[in-house]
BAZANU-342047 format. One record per residue (C-alpha): chain; x, y, z. Coordinates in nm, 4 decimals. Example, Ala and Ser with C-alpha at 12.3 -4.5 7.8 and 13.67 -1.06 7.14 Angstrom:
// residues 2
<node A; <1.2300; -0.4500; 0.7800>>,
<node A; <1.3670; -0.1060; 0.7140>>,
***
This chain:
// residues 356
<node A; <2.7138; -6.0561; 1.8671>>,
<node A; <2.7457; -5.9639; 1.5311>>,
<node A; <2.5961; -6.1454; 1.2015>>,
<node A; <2.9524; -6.2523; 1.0665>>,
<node A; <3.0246; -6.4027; 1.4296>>,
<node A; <2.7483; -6.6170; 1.4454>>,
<node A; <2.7901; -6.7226; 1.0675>>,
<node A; <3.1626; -6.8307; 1.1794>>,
<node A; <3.0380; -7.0113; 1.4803>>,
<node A; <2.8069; -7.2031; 1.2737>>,
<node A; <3.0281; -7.2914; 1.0152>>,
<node A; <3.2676; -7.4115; 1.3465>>,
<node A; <3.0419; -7.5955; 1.5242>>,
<node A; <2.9735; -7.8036; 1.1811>>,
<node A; <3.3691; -7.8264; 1.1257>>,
<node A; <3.4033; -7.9656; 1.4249>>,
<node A; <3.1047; -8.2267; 1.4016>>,
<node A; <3.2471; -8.3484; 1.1488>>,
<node A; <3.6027; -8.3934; 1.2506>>,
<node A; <3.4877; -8.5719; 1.5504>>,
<node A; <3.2882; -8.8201; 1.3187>>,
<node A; <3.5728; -8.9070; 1.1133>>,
<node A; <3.8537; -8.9391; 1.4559>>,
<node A; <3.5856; -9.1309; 1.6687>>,
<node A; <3.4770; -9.4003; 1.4233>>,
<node A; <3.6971; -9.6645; 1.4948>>,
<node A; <3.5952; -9.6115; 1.8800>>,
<node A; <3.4227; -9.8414; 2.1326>>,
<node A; <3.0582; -9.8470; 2.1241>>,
<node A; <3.0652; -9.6578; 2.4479>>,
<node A; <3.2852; -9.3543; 2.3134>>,
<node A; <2.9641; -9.3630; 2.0774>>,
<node A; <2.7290; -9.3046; 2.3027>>,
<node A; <2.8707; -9.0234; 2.4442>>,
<node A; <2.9797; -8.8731; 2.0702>>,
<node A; <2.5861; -8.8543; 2.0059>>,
<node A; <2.5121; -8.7272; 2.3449>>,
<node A; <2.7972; -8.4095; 2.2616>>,
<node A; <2.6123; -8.4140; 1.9219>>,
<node A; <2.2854; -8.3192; 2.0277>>,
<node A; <2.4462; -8.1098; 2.2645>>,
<node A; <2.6113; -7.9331; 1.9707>>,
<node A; <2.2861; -7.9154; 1.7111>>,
<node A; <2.1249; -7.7352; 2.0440>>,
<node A; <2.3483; -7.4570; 2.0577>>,
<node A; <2.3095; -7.4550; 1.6605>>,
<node A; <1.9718; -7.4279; 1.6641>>,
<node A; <1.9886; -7.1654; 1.9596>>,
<node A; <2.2497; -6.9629; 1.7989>>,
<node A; <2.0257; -6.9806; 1.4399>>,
<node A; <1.7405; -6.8492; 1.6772>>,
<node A; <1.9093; -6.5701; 1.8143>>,
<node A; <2.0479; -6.4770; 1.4489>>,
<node A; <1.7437; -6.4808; 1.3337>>,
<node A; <1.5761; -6.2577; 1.5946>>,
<node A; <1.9004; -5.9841; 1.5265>>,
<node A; <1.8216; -5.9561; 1.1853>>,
<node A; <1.4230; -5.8997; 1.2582>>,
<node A; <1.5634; -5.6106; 1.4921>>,
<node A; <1.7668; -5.5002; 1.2436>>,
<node A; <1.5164; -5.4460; 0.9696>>,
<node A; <1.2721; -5.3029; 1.1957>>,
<node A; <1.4856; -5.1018; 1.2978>>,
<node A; <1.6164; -4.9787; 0.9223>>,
<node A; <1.2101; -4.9738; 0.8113>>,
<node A; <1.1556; -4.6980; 1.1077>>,
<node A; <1.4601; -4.5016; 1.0512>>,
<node A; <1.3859; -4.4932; 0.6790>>,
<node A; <1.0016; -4.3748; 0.7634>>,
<node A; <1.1358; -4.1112; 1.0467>>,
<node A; <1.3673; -3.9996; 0.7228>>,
<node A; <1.0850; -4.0101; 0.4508>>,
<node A; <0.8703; -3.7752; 0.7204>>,
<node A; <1.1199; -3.5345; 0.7802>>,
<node A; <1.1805; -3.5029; 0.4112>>,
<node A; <0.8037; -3.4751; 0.3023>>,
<node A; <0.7841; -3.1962; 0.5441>>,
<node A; <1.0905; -2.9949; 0.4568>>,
<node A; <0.9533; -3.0517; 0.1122>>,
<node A; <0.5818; -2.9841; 0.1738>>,
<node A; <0.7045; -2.6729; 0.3760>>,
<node A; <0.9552; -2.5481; 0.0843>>,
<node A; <0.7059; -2.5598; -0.1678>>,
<node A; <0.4164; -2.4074; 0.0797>>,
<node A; <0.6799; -2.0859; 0.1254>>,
<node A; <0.7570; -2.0552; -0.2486>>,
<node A; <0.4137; -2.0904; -0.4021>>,
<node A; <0.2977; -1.8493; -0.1594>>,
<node A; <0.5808; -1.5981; -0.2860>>,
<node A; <0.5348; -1.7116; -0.6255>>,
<node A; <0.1525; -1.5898; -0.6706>>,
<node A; <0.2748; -1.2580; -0.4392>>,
<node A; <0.4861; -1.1787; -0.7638>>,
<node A; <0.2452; -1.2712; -0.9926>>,
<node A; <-0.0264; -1.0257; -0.8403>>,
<node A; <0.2624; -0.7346; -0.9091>>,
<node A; <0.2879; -0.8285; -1.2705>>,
<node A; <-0.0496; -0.7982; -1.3323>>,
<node A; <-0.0660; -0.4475; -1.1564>>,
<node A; <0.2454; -0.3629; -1.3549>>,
<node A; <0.0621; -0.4827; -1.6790>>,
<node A; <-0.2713; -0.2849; -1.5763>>,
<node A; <-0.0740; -0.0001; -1.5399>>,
<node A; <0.0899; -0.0512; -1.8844>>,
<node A; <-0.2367; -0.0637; -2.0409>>,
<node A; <-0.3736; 0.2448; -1.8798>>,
<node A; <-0.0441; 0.4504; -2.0120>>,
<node A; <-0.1620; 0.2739; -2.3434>>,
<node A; <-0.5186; 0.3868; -2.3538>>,
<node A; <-0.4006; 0.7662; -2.2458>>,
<node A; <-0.1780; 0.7236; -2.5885>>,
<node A; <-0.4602; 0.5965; -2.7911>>,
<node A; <-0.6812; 0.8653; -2.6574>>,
<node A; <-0.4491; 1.1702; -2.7068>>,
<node A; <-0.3888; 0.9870; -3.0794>>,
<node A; <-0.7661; 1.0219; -3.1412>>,
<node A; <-0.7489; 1.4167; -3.1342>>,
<node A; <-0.7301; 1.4699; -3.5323>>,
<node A; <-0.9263; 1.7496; -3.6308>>,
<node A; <-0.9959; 1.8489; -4.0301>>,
<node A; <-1.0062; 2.2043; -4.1916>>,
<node A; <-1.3302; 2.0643; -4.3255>>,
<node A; <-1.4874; 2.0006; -4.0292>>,
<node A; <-1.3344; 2.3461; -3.8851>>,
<node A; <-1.4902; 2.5457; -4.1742>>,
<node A; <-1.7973; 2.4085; -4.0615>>,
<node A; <-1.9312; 2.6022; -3.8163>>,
<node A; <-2.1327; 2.9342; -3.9549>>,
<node A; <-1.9297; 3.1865; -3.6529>>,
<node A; <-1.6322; 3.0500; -3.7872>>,
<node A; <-1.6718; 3.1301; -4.1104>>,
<node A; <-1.8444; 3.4431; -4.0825>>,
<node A; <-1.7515; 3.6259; -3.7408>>,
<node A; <-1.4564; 3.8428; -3.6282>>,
<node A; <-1.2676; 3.8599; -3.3269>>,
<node A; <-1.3391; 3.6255; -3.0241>>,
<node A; <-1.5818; 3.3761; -3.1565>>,
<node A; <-1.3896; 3.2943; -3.4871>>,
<node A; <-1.0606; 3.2608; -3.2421>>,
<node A; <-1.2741; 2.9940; -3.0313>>,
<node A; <-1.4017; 2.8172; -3.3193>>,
<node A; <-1.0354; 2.7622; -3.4195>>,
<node A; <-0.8825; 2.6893; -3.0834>>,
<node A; <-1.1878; 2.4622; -2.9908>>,
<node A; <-1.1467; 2.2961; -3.3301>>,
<node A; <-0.7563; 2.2417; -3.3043>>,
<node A; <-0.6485; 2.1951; -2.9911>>,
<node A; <-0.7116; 1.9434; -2.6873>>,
<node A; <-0.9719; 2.1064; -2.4195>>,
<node A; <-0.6800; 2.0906; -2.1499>>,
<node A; <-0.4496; 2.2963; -2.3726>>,
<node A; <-0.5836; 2.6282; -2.3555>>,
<node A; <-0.8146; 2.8686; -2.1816>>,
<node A; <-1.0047; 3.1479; -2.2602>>,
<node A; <-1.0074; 3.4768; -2.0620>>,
<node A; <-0.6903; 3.3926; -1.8610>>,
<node A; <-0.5602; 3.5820; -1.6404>>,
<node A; <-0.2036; 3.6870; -1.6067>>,
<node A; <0.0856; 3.9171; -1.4798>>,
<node A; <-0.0990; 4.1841; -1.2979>>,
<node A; <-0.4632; 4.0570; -1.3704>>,
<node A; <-0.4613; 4.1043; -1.7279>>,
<node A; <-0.7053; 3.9244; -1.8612>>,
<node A; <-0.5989; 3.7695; -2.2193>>,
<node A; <-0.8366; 3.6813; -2.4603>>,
<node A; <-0.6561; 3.3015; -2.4840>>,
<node A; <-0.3934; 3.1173; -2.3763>>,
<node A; <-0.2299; 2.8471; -2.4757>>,
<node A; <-0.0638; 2.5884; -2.2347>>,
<node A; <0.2535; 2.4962; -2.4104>>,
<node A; <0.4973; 2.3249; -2.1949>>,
<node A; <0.8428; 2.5002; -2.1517>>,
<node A; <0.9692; 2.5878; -2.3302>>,
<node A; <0.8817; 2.7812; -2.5099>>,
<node A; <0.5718; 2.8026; -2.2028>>,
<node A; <0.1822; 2.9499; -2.2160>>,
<node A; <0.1419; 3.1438; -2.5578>>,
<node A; <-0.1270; 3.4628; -2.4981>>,
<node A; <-0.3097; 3.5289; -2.7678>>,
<node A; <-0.5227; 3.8405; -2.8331>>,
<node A; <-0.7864; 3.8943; -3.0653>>,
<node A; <-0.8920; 4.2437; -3.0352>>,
<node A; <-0.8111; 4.3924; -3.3612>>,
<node A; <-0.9078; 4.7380; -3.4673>>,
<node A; <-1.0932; 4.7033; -3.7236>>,
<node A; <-1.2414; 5.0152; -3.7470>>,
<node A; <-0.9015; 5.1640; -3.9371>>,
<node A; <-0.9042; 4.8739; -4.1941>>,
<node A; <-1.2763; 4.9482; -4.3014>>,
<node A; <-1.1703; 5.3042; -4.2958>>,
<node A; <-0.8769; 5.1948; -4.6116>>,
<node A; <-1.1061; 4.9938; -4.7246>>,
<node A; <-1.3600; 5.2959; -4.7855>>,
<node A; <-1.1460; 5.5401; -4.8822>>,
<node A; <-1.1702; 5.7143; -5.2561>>,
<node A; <-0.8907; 5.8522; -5.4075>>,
<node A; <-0.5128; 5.8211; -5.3481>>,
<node A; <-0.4472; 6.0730; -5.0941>>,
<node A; <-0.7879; 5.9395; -4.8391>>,
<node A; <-0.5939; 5.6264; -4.9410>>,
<node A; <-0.2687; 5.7358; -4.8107>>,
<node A; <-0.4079; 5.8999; -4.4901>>,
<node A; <-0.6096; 5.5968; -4.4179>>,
<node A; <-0.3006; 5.3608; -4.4744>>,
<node A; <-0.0808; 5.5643; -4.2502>>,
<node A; <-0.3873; 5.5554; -4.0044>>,
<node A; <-0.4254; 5.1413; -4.0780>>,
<node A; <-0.0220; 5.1292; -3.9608>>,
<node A; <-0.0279; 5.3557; -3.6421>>,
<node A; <-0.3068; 5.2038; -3.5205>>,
<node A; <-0.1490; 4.8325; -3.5536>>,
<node A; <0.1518; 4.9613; -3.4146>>,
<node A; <-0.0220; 5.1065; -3.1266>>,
<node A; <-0.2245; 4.7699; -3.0836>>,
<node A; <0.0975; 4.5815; -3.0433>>,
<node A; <0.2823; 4.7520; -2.8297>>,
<node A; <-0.0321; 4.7098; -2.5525>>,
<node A; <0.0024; 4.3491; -2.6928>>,
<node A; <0.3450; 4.3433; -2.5827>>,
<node A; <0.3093; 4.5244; -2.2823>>,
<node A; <0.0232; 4.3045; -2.1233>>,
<node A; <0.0642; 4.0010; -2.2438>>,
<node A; <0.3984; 3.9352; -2.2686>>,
<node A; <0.5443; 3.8154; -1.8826>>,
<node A; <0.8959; 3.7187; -1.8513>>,
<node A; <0.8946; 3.3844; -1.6490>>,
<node A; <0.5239; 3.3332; -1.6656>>,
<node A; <0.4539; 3.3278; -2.0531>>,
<node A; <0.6436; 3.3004; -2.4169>>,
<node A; <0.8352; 3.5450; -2.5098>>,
<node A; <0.6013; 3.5671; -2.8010>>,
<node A; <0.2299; 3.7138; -2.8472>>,
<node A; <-0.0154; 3.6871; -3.1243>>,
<node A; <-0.1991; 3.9098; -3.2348>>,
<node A; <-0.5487; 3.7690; -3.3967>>,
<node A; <-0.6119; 3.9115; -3.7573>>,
<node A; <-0.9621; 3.8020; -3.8050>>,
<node A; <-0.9424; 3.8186; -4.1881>>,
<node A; <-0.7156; 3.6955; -4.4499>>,
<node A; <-0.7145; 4.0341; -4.6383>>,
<node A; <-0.5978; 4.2289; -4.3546>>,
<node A; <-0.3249; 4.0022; -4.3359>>,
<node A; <-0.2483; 4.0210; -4.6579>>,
<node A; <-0.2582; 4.4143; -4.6517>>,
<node A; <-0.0530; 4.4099; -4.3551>>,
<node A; <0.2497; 4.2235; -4.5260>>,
<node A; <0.1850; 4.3132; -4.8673>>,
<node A; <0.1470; 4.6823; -4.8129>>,
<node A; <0.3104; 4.7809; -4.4425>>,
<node A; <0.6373; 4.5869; -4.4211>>,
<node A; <0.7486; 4.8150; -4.1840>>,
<node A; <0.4701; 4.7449; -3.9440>>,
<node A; <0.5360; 4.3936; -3.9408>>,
<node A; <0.9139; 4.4624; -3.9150>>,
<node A; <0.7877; 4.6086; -3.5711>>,
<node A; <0.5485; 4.3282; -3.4857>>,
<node A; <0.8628; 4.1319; -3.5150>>,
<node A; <1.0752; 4.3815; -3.2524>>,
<node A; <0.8174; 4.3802; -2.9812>>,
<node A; <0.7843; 3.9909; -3.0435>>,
<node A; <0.4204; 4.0491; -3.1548>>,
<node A; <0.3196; 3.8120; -3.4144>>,
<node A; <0.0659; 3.8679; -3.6245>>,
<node A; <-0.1679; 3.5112; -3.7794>>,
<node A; <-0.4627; 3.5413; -3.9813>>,
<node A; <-0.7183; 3.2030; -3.9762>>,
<node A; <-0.5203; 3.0004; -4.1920>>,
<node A; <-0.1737; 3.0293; -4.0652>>,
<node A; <-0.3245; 3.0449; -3.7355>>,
<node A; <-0.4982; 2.6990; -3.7839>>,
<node A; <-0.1742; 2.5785; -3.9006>>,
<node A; <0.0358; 2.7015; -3.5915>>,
<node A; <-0.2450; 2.5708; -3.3565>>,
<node A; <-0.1382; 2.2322; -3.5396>>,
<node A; <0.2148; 2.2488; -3.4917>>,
<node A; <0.1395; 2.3316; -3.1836>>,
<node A; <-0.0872; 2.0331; -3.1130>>,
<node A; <0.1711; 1.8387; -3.2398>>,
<node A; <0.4437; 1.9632; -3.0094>>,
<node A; <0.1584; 1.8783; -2.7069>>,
<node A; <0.1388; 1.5349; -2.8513>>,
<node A; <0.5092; 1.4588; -2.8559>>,
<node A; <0.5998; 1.5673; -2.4934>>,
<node A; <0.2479; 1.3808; -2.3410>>,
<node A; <0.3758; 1.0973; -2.5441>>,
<node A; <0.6618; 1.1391; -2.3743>>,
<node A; <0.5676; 1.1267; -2.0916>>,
<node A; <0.3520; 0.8456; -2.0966>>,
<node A; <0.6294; 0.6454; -2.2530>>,
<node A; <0.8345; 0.7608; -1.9418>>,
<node A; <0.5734; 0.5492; -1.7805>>,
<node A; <0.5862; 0.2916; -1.9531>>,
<node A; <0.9694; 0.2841; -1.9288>>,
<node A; <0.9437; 0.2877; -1.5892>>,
<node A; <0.7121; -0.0034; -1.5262>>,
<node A; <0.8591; -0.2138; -1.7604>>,
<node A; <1.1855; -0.1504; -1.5539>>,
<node A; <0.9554; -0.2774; -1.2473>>,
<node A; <0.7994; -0.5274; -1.4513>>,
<node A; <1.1733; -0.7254; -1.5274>>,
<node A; <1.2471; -0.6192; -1.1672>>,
<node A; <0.9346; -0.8708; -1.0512>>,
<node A; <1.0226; -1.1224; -1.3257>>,
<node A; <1.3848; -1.1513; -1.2223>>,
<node A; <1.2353; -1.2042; -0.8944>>,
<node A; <1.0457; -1.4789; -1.0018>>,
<node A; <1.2799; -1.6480; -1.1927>>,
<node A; <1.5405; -1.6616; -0.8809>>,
<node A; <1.2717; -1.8209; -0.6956>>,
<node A; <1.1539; -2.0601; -0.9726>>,
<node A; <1.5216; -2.1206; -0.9407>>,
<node A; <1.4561; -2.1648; -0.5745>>,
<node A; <1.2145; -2.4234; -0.6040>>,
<node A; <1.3916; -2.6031; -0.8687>>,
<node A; <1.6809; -2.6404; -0.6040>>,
<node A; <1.4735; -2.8110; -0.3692>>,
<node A; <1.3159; -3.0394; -0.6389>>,
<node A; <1.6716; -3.1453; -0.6823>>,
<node A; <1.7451; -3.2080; -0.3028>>,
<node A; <1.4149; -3.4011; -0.3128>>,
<node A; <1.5460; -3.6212; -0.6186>>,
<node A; <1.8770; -3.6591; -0.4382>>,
<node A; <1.7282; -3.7939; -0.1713>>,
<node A; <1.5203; -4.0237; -0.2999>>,
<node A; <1.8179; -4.1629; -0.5176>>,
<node A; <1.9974; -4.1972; -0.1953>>,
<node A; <1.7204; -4.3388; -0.0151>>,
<node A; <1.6914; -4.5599; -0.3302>>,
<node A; <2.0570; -4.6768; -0.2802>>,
<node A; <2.0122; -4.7676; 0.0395>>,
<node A; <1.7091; -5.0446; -0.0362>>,
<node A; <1.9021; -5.1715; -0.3069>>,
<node A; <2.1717; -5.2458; -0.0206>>,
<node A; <1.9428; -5.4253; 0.2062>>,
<node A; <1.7611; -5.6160; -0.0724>>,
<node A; <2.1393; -5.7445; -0.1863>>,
<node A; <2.2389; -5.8020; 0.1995>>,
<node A; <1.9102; -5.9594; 0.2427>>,
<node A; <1.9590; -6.1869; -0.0278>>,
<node A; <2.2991; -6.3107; 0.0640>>,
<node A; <2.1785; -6.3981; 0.3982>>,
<node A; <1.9272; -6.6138; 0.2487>>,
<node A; <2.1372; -6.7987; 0.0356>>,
<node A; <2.3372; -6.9483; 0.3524>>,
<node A; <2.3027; -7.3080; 0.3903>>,
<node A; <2.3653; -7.4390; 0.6611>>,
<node A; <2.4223; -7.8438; 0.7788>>,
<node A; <2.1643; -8.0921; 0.9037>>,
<node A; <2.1385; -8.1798; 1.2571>>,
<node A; <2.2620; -8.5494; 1.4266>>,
<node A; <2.0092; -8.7379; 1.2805>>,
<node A; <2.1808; -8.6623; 0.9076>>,
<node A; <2.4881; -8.8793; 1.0717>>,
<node A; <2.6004; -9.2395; 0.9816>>,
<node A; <2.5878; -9.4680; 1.3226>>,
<node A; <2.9120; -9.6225; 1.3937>>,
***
C-alpha cells in the first residue's frame, strides 16, 4: 500500500466519522452507544493505518540513504580510479619533456661551444715558428691556429698511401682538401741570388719549371676523384714567392689553375682556412639545429599528448560535477516530498466528539 492510498483512507475514514455524527444525532441513546463503540473502532484502524504509514516511509528513506551511499561509493571510486590512471600518465609525459628539454640544451651547448672557436691574426702571429719557419711548422701554426682540432689532420694518408702533409675535413662537397707544403725552395733562393739579367733569366725559367714540376706531383698524389676535392694547395711559405709567382710567372699560375693546383701564401691561406671554418660552422650548425628541429617536433608531439589527457581529466571532472548536481537534485526532491508529508494534518480521535 502506497503513501497516496493510505492518505485517501485517512481522509475517508474521517469523512465518514463525521457524516455518521451529523445522521445519528437525533438517534436513541442506544444507537449512541453503539456509534462510539464503531468510533473507537474507526480511530483504531486510524491509528494502525498512521502506524504502518509511518513505518513505509522509515523504509523508504533508509532505503533512498543506502542507495544514495552505494551511488556516492561507486562514484568516488570511478573517480579516485580516473584520476589515479591519468596522473600516473600525466607525470609519464612530463618525464619525456624534460628529456626532450635536456636534449635541447645539450644541442645548445654544442652551438655555444663550436661559436667559441674565434681565433685572431694577432694571436696567430704570435708564435715565433710561425713567424719565422718554412714549410711544415708554419702550415701547423696556421691550421692549429684557424681551424677546429676535428677538422683536419696532419700526415694523412690517402689514395694509394700517399701520405699528405694536411688535410682538411670539409664536408661534401666540395669534401677533404689536401694540402702540401713542400715547396722547393732551393730555385727561389737561387733567383733570389742571381747577378745580372741573363743568371736572372736562367734562374727564373729554373724558378717556373721547377713549380710546374712540383704541381703536377701535387696533382697527381693528392688529388683522388671520390675521396678528396678536386682542388690541391700548394703551401708557399713566403709572401714574396707568392708575389713573384703571380707578379712575374703568370703562365705558371695559369697552369696551377689547369691541374687544379692552387697556390696560397700565409695570408690568403689564413683567410681561406677562415672561410673555410666558416663553411664548418654553418653545416655543424646545421646540423645541430636539425636536432633541435627534431626534438622540438617530439617535444609538441608529448605536449599534444598531454593536453588530450588534461582534456581527459577535465572530462571526468565534469562527469563528477554532473553527478553531484544530479545527486543534488535528487535531495532537493526528498527534502520537498518530505516536507509535504509533514504538513498533513490529520483529525482528532473520538474523544474530540460532541456527546449526543
Amino acid at each position: 500500500m502506497d503513501t497516496v492510498t493510505l492518505l485517501a483512507l485517512a481522509l475517508a475514514g474521517a469523512a465518514l466519522l463525521t457524516a455518521l455524527v451529523v445522521a445519528l444525532r437525533p438517534r436513541r441513546d442506544e444507537g449512541a452507544a453503539a456509534l462510539a463503540a464503531r468510533l473507537d473502532q474507526l480511530a483504531a484502524q486510524q491509528s494502525a493505518a498512521q502506524s504502518a504509514l509511518g513505518e513505509q516511509l522509515r523504509r523508504q528513506e533508509r532505503a533512498l540513504t543506502d542507495a544514495m551511499a552505494a551511488r556516492m561509493e561507486t562514484l568516488d571510486a570511478k573517480l579516485n580510479a580516473g584520476l589515479l590512471a591519468t596522473t600516473k600518465e600525466t607525470q609519464g609525459a612530463l618525464g619525456e619533456v624534460r628529456k626532450q628539454l635536456a636534449v635541447i640544451d645539450a644541442a645548445q651547448k654544442n652551438i655555444a661551444d663550436l661559436s667559441s672557436h674565434v681565433v685572431s691574426l694577432q694571436g696567430m702571429l704570435s708564435n715565433k715558428q710561425a713567424r719565422g719557419a718554412f714549410g711544415e711548422v708554419q702550415l701547423r701554426d696556421l691550421v692549429e691556429a684557424v681551424m677546429p682540432p676535428d677538422a683536419y689532420n696532419f700526415q694523412a694518408t690517402i689514395g694509394e698511401n700517399k701520405r699528405v702533409d694536411c688535410l682538411i675535413r670539409m664536408p661534401n662537397p666540395p669534401g677533404p682538401v689536401p694540402v702540401d707544403s713542400k715547396f722547393p725552395l732551393e730555385a727561389y733562393n737561387a733567383l733570389q741570388a742571381a747577378e745580372g739579367d741573363a743568371q736572372r733569366v736562367a734562374a727564373g725559367r729554373a724558378f717556373a719549371q721547377s713549380v710546374r714540376t712540383h704541381i703536377k706531383d701535387i696533382a697527381t698524389k693528392y688529388i683522388v676523384p671520390g675521396e678528396t676535392c678536386e682542388y690541391a694547395l700548394m703551401f708557399l711559405p713566403s709572401e714574396a714567392i707568392y708575389a713573384e709567382l703571380h707578379a712575374r710567372h703568370p703562365e705558371v699560375v695559369a697552369d696551377c689553375q689547369r691541374v687544379r693546383v692552387l697556390p696560397v701564401s700565409p695570408t690568403t691561406l689564413w683567410a681561406m682556412l677562415t672561410t673555410m671554418r666558416a663553411v664548418l660552422k654553418d653545416v655543424r650548425m646545421r646540423e645541430q639545429a636539425g636536432v633541435i628541429q627534431k626534438e622540438v617536433r617530439t617535444l609538441m608531439q608529448n605536449v599534444t599528448r598531454l593536453d588530450d589527457r588534461v582534456g581527459k581529466l577535465q572530462s571526468h571532472f565534469d562527469q563528477a560535477i554532473g553527478d553531484v548536481r544530479e545527486i543534488r537534485i535528487s535531495t532537493g526532491k526528498i527534502v520537498d516530498h518530505g516536507g509535504r508529508i509533514a504538513a498533513v494534518e490529520l483529525e482528532e480521535p473520538a474523544e474530540a466528539l460532541p456527546k449526543a
